[in-house]
C-alpha positions, 0 to 999 in steps of 0.5 A: 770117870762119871758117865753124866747121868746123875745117880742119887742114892741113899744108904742105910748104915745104921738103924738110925743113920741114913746118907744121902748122896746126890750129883750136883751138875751146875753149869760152871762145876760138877760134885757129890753132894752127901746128907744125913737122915734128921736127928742122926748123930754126927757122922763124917768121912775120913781118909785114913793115912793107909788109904782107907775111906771110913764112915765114921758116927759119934756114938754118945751113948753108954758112956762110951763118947767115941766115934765108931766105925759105920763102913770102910773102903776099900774091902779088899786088897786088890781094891787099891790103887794099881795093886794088880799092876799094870795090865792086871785087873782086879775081878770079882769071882764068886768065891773071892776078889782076885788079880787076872791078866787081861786077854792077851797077857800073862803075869811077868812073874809067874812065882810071884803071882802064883804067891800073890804077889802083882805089883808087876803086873801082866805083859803081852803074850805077843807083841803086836805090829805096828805100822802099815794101814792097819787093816787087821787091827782089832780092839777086844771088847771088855764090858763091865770094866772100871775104867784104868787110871791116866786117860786122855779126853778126846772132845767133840768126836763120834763112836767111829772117830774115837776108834779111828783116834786110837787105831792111828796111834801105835802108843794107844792101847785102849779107848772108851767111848760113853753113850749118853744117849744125847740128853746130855748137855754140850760140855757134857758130849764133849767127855765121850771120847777117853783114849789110853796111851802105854800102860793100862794100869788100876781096872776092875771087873765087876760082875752084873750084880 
């Protein structure tokens, strides 16, 4: 989920290949624009059939006329798509990536987690209410989160109406809410609001590095 702010970057990949990467916001498209350093050798993006996300540059040099291997994503295991399952999120300790239950959860499968096993993910260790008028329901607040897959966008609401949205719903789970700080433009206010429905599935914690 892009924020909308734009994010122009350049990364070093070599000591003779550098790659640009800018956010083109038009009026009728958004997308991310990649360029290369002058004279640099011929240097592309391949999606591999097992998922990864490979940098690859002709290196014509020494007779060897291949192409060799800059970077690769993702690193690590619980990088992939749903790998800690639903209600699972993959969070960068210190020490190493490593699945986690959301607060509130608890592997279904306590072996299997323990053997580093998580496609079935995390259940709730309480079942909450529904119903009522909702006066002691309460959202935890996560920061630092990347955000789950299969959101639904609510356009054109406020902070408080983006909650409210979600409170309404026994099926909502989760809600975001971006603030843009109002610089952006009409189309772009109108993303604000994400809500969740059912299963949280395929979100990282990333630290403040």
């Amino acid at each position: 989920v892009w924020t909308g702010n734009p994010n122009p970057s350049q990364l070093m990949v070599n000591g003779t290949t550098v790659i640009y990467l800018s956010v083109v916001d038009a009026d009728d498209e958004i997308y991310l624009s990649f360029g290369i350093s002058d004279r640099a050798p011929r240097t592309r993006y391949v999606l591999t059939n097992s998922g990864k996300l490979q940098v690859l540059s002709w290196d014509g040099g020494d007779g060897a006329s291949e192409w060799s291997k800059l970077g690769e994503l993702p690193k690590y295991e619980c990088e992939h798509y749903g790998y800690c399952g639903p209600y699972g999120y993959c969070y960068y300790s210190e020490v190493a990536p490593t699945c986690e239950c959301l607060d509130g959860f608890e592997p279904r499968s306590k072996e299997e987690w323990s053997n580093g096993r998580f496609s079935r993910g995390c259940r709730r260790t309480e079942e909450l209410p529904c119903g009522g008028d909702g006066g002691d329901a309460v959202c935890l607040e996560m920061q630092g989160m990347q955000l789950p897959d299969k959101f639904v966008r609510v356009r054109n609401k406020t902070f408080h109406e983006c909650a409210a949205e979600c409170a309404g719903d026994c099926s909502c789970t989760a809600y975001a809410y971006a603030n843009l700080g109002g610089s952006g433009s009409a189309r772009k206010a109108a993303t604000r609001c994400l809500v969740w429905l059912g299963e949280l599935l395929d979100t990282q914690k990333v630290g403040p590095d």
